[in-house]
C-alpha positions as CSV (number, residue, x, y, z in Angstrom):
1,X,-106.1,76.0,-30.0
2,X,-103.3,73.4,-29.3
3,X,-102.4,73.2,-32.6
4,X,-101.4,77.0,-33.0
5,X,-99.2,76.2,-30.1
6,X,-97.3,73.1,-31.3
7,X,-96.5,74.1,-35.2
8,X,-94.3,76.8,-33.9
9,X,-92.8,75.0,-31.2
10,X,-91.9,72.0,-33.0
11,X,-90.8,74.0,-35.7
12,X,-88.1,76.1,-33.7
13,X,-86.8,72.8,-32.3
14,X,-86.2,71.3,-36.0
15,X,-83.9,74.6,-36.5
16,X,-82.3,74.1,-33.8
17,X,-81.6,70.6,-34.5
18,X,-80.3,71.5,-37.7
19,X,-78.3,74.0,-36.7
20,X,-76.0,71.9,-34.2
21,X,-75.7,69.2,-37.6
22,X,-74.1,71.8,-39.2
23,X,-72.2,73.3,-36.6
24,X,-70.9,69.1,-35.7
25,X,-70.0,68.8,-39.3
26,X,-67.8,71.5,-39.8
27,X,-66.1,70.7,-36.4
28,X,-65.7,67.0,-37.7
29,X,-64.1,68.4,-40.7
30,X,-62.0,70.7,-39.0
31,X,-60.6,68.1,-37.0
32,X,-60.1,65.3,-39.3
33,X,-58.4,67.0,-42.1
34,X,-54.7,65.8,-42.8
35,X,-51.4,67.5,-41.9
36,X,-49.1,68.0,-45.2
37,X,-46.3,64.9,-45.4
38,X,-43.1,65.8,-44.4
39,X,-39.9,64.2,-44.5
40,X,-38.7,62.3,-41.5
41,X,-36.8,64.9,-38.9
42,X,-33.1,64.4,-38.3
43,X,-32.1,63.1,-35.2
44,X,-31.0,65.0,-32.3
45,X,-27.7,63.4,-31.2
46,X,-26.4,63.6,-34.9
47,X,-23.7,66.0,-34.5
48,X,-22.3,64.4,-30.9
49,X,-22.5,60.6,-31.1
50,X,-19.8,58.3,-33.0
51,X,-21.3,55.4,-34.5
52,X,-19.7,52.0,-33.5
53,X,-19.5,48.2,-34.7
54,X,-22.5,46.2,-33.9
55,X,-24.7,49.4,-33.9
56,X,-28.0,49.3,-35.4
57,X,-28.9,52.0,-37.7
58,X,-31.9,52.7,-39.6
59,X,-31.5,54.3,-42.8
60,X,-34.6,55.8,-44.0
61,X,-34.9,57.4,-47.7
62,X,-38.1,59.5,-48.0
63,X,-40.5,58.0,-50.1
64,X,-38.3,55.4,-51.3
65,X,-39.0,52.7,-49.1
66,X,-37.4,49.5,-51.2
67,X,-33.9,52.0,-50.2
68,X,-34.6,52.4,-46.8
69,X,-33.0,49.8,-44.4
70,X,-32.3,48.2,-40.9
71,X,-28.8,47.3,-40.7
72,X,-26.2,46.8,-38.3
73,X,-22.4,47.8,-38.4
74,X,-20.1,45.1,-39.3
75,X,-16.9,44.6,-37.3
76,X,-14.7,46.5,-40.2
77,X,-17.1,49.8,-40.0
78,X,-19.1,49.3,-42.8
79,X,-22.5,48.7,-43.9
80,X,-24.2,47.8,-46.9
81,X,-27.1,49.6,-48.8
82,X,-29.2,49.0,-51.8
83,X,-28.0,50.7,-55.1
84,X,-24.6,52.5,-53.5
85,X,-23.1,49.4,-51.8
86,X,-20.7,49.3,-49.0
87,X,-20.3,52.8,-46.7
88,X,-18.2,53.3,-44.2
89,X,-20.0,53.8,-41.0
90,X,-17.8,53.4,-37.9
91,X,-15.6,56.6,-36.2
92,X,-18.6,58.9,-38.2
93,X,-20.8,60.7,-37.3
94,X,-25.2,60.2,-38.6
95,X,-24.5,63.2,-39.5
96,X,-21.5,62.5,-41.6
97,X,-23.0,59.2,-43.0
98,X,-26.4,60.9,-43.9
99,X,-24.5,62.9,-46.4
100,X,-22.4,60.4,-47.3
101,X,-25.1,58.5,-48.6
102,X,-27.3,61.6,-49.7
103,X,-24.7,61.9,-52.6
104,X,-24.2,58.9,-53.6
105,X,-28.3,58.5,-53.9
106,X,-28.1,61.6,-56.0
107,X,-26.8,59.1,-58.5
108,X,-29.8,57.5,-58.9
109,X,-32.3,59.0,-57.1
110,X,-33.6,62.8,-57.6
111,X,-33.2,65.0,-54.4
112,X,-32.8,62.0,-51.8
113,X,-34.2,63.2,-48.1
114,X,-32.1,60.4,-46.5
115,X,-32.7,60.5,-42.4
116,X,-29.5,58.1,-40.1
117,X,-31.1,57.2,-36.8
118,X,-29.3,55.0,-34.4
119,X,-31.7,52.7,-33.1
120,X,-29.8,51.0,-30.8
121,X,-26.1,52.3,-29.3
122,X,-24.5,48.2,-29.1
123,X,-21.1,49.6,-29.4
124,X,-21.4,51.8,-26.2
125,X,-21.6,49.0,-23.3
126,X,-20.2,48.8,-19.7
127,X,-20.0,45.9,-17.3
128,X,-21.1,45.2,-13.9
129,X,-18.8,42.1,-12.2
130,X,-18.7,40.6,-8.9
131,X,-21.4,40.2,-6.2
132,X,-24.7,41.2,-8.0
133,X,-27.4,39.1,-9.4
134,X,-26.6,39.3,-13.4
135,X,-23.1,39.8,-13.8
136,X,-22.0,40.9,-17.7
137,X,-22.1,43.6,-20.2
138,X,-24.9,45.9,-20.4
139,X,-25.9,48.8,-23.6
140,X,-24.7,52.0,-22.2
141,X,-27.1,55.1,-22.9
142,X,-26.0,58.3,-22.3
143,X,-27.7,59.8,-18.9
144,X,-26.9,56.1,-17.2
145,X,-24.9,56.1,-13.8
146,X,-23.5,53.6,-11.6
147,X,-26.8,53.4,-9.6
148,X,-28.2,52.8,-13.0
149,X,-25.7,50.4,-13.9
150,X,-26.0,48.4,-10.8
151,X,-30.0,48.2,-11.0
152,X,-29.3,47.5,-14.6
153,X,-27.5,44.1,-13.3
154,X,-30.3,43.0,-11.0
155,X,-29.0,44.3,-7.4
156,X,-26.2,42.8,-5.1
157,X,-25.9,39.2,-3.9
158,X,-25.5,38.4,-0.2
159,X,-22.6,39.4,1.6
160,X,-21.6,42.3,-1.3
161,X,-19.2,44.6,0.3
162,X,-21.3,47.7,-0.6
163,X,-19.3,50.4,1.1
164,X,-16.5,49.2,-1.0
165,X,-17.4,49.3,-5.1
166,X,-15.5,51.1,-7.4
167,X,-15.6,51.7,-11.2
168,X,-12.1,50.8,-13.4
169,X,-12.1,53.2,-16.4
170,X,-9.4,53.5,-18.9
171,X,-8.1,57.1,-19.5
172,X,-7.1,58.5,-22.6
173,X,-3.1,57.8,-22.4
174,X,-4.3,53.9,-21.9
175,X,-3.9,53.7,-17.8
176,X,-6.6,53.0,-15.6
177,X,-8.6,54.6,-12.6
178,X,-10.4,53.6,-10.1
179,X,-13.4,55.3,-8.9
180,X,-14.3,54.4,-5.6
181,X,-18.3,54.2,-5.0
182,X,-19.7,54.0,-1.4
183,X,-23.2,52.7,-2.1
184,X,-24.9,53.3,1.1
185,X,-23.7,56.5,1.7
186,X,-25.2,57.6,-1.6
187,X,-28.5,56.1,-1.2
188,X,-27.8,58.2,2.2
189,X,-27.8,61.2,0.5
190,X,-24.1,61.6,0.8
191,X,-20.9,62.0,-1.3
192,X,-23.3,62.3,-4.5
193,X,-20.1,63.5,-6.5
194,X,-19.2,60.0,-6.3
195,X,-22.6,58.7,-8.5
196,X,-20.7,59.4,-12.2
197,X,-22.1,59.0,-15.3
198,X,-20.9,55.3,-17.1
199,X,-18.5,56.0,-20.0
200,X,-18.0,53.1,-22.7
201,X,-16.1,50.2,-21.2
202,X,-16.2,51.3,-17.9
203,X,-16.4,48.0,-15.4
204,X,-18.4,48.3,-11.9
205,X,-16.5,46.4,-9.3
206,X,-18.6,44.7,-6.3
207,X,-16.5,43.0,-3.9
């Protein structure tokens, strides 16, 4: 009598058993099966940002890795690649140097995807002087203000004047401004306006 009960019962569980395998598997496959390659994206800041001396760029040729390279501006602008030589980089665009260098791959390689990223902005750099804990020059990135740049130089030193800092910048007819920066009343919540955005060579002042 028990055994009329069992057969089916262990029966229906083997099915069911099964049936979850299959239904794992074709999850697993589902899941694990890989995207299409596609060439490297340009970068987003291509069209805005000048490249500078002393920037590092990386110059990436799809599928051609022994092209592709790491290298960093020269003080004359220019930078040197496998197979096309020396390209002037400095006062461009990445935009303007990836098709630079697209064409001149074109004379040895078939339909280069070339990709310029700027992996690190050395030519953009501001200073912080006076009463703080690391006084020098700093990289400059491109949301960075002067909160930013004074955190960037470790804080103020005893006896800072900190009502009284102020950022020199250099205009474009080659004079200078100063841009006065009450820290306390900023951290206060007041005079905001006064909290600019860093430009290249700016230099924060703490008395």
């Amino acid at each position: 009598m028990n055994m009329k009960f069992r057969v089916p019962g262990l029966v229906l569980l083997l099915t069911c058993v099964f049936s979850l395998s299959l239904w794992g598997q074709s999850g697993e496959n589902k899941n694990t099966e890989p995207a299409p390659a596609q060439p490297p994206a340009a970068q987003a800041n291509d069209e805005t940002y000048i490249i500078g001396n002393d920037d590092i760029l990386a110059i990436n040729v799809w599928k051609e890795p022994e092209v592709s390279r790491v290298v960093q501006v020269r003080s004359d602008g220019k930078i040197s690649l496998p197979l096309i030589g020396e390209v002037v980089a400095g006062k461009r665009t990445p935009r303007d140097l990836k098709t630079e260098v697209t064409e001149k791959l074109k004379n040895f390689i078939s339909e280069p995807e070339v990709t310029v990223i700027v992996q690190e902005m050395r030519s953009r750099k501001f200073n912080v002087l006076g009463m703080v804990a690391r006084p020098g020059s700093f990289p400059l990135t491109s949301s960075m203000t002067i909160l930013d740049g004074l955190a960037q130089a470790g804080g103020f030193r005893d006896f800072a004047k900190k009502k009284s800092i102020y950022v020199l910048r250099k205009k474009a007819d080659g004079t200078q401004e100063r841009l006065p920066f009450n820290y306390k009343d900023v951290i206060d919540g007041k005079n905001a306006e006064q909290n600019v955005k860093l430009e290249p060579g700016d230099t924060v002042v703490v008395p």
